[in-house]
KEPA-805834 format. One record per atom (N, C-alpha, C): residue number from 1; residue in one letter; x, y, z. Coordinates in steps of 0.05 Angstrom, whole numbers. Layout:
REM KEPA-805834
num / residuo / u / v / w
NUM / a / X / Y / Z
...
This chain:
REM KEPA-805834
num / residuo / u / v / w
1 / x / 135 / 178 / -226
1 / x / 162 / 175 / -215
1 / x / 181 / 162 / -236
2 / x / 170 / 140 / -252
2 / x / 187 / 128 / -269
2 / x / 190 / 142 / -290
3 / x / 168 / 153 / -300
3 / x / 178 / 179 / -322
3 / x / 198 / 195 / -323
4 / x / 197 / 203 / -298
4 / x / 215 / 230 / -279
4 / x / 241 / 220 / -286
5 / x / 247 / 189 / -282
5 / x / 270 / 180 / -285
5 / x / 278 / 172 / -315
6 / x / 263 / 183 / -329
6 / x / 273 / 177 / -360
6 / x / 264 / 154 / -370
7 / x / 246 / 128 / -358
7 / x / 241 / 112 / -367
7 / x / 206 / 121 / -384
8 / x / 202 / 97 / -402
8 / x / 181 / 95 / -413
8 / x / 165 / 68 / -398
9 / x / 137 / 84 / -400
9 / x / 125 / 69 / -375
9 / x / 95 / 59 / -382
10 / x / 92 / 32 / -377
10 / x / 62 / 23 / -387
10 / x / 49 / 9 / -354
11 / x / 37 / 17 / -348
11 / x / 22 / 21 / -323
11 / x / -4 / 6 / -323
12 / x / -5 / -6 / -308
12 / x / -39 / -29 / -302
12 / x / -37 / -28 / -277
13 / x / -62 / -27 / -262
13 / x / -71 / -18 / -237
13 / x / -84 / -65 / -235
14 / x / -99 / -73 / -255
14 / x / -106 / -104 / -255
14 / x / -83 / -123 / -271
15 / x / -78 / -135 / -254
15 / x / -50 / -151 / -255
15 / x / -56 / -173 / -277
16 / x / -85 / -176 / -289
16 / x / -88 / -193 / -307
16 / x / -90 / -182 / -331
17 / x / -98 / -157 / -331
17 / x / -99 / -147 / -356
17 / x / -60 / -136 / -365
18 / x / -48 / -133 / -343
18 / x / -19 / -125 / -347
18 / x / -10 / -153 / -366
19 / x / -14 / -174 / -348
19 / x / -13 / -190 / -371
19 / x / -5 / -210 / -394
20 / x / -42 / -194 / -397
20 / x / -48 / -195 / -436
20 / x / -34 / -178 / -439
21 / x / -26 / -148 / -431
21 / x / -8 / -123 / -452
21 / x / 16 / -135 / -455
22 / x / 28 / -148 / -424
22 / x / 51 / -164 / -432
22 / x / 66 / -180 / -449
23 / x / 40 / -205 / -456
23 / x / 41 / -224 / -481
23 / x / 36 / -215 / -503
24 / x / 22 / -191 / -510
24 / x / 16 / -187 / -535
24 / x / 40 / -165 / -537
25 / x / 68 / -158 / -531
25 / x / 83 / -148 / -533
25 / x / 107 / -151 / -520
26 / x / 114 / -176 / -514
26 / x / 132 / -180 / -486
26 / x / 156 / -179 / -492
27 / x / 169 / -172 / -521
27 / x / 197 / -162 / -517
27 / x / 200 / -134 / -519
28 / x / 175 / -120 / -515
28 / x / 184 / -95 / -508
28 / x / 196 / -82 / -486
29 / x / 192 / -99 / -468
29 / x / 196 / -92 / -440
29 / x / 216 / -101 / -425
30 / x / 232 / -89 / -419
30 / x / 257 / -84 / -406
30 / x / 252 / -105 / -373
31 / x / 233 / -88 / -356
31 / x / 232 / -98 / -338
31 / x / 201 / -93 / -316
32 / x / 190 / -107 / -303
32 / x / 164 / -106 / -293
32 / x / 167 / -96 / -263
33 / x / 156 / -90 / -255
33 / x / 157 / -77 / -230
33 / x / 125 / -79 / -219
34 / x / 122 / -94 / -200
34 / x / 100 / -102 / -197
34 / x / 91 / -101 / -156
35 / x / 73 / -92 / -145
35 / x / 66 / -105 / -124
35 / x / 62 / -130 / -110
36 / x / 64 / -138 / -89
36 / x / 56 / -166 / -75
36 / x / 33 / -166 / -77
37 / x / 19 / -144 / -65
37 / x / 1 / -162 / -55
37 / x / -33 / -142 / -74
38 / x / -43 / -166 / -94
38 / x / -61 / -142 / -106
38 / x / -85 / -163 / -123
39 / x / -106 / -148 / -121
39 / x / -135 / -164 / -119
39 / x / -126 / -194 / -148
40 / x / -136 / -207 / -133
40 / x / -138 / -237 / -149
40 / x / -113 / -245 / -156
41 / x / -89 / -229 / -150
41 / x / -67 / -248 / -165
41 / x / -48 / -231 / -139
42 / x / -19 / -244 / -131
42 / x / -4 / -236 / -121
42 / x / 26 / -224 / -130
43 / x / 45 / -213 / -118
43 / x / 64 / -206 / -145
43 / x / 81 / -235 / -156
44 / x / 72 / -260 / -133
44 / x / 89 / -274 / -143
44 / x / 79 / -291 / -156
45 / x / 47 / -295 / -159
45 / x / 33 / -306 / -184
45 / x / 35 / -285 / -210
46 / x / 40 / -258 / -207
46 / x / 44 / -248 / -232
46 / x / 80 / -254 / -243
47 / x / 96 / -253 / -226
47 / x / 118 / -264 / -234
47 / x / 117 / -294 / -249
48 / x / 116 / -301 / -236
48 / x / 111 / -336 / -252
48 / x / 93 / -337 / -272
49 / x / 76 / -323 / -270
49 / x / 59 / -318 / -307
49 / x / 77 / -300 / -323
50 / x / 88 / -286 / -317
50 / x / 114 / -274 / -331
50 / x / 135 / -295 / -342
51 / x / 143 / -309 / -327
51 / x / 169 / -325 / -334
51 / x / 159 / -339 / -351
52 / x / 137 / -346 / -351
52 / x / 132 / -371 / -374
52 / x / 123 / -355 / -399
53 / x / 120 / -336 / -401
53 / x / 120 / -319 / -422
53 / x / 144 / -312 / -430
54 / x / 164 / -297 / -419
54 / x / 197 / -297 / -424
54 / x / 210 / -303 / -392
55 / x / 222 / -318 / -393
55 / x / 244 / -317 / -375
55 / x / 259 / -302 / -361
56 / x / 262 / -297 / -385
56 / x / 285 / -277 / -372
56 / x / 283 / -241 / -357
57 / x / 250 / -231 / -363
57 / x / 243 / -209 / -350
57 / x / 263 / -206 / -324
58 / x / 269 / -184 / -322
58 / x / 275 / -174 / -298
58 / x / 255 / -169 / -282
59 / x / 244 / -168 / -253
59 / x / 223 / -165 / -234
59 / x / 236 / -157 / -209
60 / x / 215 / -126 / -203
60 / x / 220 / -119 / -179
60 / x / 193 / -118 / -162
61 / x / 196 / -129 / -142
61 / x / 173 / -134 / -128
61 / x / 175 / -112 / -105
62 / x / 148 / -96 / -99
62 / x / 144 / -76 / -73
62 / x / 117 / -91 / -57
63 / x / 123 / -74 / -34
63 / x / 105 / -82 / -16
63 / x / 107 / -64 / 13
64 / x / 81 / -65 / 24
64 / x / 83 / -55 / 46
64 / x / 103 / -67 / 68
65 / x / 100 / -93 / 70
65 / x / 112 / -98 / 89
65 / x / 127 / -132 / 76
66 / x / 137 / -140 / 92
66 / x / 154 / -167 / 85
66 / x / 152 / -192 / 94
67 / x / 147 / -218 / 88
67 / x / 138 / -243 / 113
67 / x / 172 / -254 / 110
68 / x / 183 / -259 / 134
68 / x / 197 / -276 / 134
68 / x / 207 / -301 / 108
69 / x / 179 / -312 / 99
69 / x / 172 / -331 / 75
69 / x / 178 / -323 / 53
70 / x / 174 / -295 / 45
70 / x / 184 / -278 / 22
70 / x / 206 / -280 / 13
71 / x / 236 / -278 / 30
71 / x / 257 / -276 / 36
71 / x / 264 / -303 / 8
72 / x / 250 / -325 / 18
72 / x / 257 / -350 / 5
72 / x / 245 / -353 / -20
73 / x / 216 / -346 / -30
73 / x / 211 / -339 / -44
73 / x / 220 / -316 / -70
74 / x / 235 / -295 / -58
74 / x / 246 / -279 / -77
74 / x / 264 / -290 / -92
75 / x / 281 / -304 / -72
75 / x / 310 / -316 / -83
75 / x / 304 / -341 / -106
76 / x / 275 / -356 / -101
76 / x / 277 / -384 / -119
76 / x / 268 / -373 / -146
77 / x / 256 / -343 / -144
77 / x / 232 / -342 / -160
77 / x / 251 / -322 / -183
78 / x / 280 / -322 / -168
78 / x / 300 / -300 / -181
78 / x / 282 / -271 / -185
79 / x / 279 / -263 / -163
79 / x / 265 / -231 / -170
79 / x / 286 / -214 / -154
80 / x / 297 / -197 / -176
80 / x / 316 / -177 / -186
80 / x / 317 / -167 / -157
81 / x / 301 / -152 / -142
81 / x / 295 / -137 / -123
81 / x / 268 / -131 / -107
82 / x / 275 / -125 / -82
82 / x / 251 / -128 / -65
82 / x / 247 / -96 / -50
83 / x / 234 / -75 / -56
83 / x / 221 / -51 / -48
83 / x / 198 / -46 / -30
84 / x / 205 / -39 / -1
84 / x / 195 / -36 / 13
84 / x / 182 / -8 / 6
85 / x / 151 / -7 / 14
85 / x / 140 / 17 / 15
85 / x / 137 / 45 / 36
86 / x / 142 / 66 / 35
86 / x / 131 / 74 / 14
86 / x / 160 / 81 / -9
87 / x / 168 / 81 / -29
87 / x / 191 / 73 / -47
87 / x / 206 / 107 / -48
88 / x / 226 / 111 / -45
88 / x / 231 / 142 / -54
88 / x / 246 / 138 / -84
89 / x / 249 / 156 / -91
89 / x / 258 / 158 / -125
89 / x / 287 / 154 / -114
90 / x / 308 / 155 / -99
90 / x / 330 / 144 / -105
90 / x / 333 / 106 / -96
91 / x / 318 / 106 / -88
91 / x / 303 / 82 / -76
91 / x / 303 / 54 / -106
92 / x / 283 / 71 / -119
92 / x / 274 / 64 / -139
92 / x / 295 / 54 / -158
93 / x / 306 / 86 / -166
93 / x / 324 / 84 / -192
93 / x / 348 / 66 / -177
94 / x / 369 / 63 / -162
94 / x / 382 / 51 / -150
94 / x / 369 / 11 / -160
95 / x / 348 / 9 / -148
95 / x / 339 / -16 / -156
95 / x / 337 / -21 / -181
96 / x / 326 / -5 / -200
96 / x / 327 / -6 / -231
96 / x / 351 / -10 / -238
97 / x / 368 / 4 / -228
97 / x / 396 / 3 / -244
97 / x / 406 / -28 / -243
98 / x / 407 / -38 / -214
98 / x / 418 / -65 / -211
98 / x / 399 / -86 / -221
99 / x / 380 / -88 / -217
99 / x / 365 / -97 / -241
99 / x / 376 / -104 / -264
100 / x / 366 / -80 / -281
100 / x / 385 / -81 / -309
100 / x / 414 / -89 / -314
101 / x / 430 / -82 / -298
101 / x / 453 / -92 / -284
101 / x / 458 / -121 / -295
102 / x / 448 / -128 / -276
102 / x / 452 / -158 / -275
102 / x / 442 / -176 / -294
103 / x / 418 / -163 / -313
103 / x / 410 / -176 / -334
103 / x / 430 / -176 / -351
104 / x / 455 / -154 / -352
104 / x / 462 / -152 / -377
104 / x / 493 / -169 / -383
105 / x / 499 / -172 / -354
105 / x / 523 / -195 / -342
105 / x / 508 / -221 / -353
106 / x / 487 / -232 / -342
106 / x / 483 / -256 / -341
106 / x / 481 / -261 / -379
């Protein structure tokens, strides 16, 4: 889908090995796009191992569904956007754009 949309796309299914690809290249990357909820780490333990690697990543977090607690969480943890599943491609690109968006203001 992200292809489709003209981006270039590095893909990990294990949120720990995303990463190591991360740190051993982390100004390549524009922006992470990651799940909540996924074996041994969550999207918001992978976010916060992100930030301390660069800061300033952009992060869009998906998920099936949403806790109330999230809400507050997204906002402290500054994550770009929040994608409910299942995602459609205008869905998507729409969120990417503001994303990037706002990285490029701030």
């Amino acid at each position: 889908l992200l292809e489709s949309l003209g981006y270039r796309v590095v893909a990990e299914s294990d949120p720990a090995v995303a990463l190591v690809k991360f740190k051993e290249n982390k100004d390549a990357f524009d922006l992470v796009i990651t799940d909540k909820t996924m074996p041994y780490m969550t999207g918001f333990d992978v976010t916060k191992e992100l930030r301390q690697l660069r800061a300033d990543i952009p992060v869009i977090l998906c998920s099936g569904y949403q806790d109330k607690s999230d809400v507050e969480k997204l906002s402290a943890m500054n994550i770009g956007s929040f994608l409910t599943k299942p995602v459609s491609k205008k869905d998507l690109a729409e969120a990417i754009r503001s994303v990037l968006a706002k990285k490029t203001v701030s």
